[in-house]
N, C-alpha and C positions, 0 to 999 in steps of 0.2 A: 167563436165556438160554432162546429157547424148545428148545435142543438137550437138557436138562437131564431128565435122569430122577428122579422120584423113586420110590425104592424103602423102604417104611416109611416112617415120620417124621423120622428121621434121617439117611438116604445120599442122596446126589444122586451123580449120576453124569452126566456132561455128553463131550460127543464123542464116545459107544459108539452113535450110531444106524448108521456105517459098519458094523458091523459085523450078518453075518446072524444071521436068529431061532435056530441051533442053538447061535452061538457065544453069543447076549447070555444063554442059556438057563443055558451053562457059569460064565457070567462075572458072572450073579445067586447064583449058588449059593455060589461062590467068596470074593466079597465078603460076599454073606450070614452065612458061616459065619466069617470075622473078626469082622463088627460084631457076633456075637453072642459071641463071645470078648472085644472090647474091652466091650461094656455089663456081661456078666458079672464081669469082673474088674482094669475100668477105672473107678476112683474118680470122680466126674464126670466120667463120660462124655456126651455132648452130640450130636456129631455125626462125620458122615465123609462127604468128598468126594472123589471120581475125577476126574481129567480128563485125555483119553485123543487125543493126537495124533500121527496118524501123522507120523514123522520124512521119511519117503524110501522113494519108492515102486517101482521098475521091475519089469519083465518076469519076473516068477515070486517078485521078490523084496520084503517090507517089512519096515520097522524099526516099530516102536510106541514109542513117547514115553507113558509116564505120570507124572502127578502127583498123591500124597494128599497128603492135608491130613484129620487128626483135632482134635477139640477138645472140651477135656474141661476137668472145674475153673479154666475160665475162661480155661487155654494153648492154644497149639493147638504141633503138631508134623508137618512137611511132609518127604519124600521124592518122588525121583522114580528111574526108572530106565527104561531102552531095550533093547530086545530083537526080534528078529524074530519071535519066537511072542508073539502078547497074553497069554495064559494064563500063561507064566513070569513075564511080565515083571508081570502082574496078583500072581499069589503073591510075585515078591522084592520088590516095592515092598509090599507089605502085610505081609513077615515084617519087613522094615527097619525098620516103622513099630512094629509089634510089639515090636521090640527097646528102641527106642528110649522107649519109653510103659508095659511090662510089667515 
């Protein structure tokens, strides 16, 4: 997809160009500082993928739709979660994933 970010060799991130340069600044750091928790202490570790859709949008208000996807030793293991702040919703789909893999 040309919407797809990559960030390193390993994270794509795909649907984050909505959002502006202070938040994608917040939300490289964020993700950055997982994938370097899953490489360190994730057994084939491989990859990690974002993708990031707004649910519902109105007047002062949005919801955010995220979906990872990790993949390591040859499995991979997916969550999603929805939240009106990116950044929460960016951390509890990343700690879920966390849970589920650590």
């Amino acid at each position: 997809m040309e919407d797809d970010m990559q960030l390193g060799g390993n994270i794509v991130l795909s649907g984050f160009k909505a959002l502006d340069k202070a938040e994608l600044v917040v939300v490289k750091k964020i993700v950055g500082s997982y994938a370097r928790k899953f490489s360190d202490n994730l057994k084939g570790y491989e990859a990690l993928e974002l993708h990031l859709k707004e649910v519902h949008k109105t007047e002062g208000s949005e919801k955010f739709e995220l979906h990872t996807k990790i993949m390591y030793a040859g499995k991979s293991e997916t969550t999603e979660t929805t939240n009106r702040n990116i950044f929460v919703a960016l951390d509890t789909t990343l700690k879920k994933l966390e849970s589920v893999v650590l």
